[in-house]
N, C-alpha and C positions, 0 to 999 in steps of 0.2 A: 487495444489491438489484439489481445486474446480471446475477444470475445465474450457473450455472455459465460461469466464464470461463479457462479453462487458462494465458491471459499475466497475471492478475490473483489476488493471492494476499493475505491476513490479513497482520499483522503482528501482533508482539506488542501493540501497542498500537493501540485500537480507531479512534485516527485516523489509523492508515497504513496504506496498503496498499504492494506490492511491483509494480510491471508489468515486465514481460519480455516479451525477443522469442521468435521461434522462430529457427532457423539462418537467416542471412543472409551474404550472402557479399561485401556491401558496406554502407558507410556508406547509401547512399539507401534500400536492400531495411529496413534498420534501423530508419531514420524513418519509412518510410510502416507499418511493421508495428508500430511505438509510436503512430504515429498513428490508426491502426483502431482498436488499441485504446484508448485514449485516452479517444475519441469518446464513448462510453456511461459512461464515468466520468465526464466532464464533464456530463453530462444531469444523473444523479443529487444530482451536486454541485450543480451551478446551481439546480436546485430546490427545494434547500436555503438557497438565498442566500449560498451560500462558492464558494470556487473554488480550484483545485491547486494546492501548491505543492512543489517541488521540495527538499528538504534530507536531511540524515545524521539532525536531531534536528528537532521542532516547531520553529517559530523564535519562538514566545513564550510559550509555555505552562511551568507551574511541572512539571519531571518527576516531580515524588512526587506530585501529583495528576493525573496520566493513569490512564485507565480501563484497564485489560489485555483483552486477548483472552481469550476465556473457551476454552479449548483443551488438554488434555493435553501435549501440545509446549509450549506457553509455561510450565505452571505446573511441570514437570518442567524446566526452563530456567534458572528462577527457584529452584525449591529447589537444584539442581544448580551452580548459580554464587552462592546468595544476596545477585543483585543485585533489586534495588527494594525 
């Protein structure tokens, strides 16, 4: 709902995304380029009445009922390791 965003990518599961920088050649060039992008993911989210949160996994949701990304890369991921 952001739109094409080249630091902002799917994840397998439909409530994560990935953000990425571009080359930085320091810690500060880093955060203010996660911070731009950041910005409009936040709109979207607060709209919604949630907000970001950072982790490797959900931090409370049951992992067998997460929705999947509907994507040829995921579902080739999933038969290819037959995890979920």
């Amino acid at each position: 709902e952001i739109g094409e965003n080249p630091h902002v990518h799917k994840e397998l599961l439909r409530n994560t995304v990935e953000v990425v920088t571009g080359i930085c050649e320091n810690t500060a060039q880093a955060m203010d380029d996660l911070a731009s992008t950041l910005r409009p993911v936040r709109t979207v989210v607060r709209e919604r009445g949630m907000d970001l949160f950072c982790a490797g996994t959900h931090p409370f949701a049951d992992w067998s009922a997460q929705k999947l990304t509907d994507a040829p890369r995921y579902a080739e991921l999933i038969k290819r390791t037959q995890w979920w």
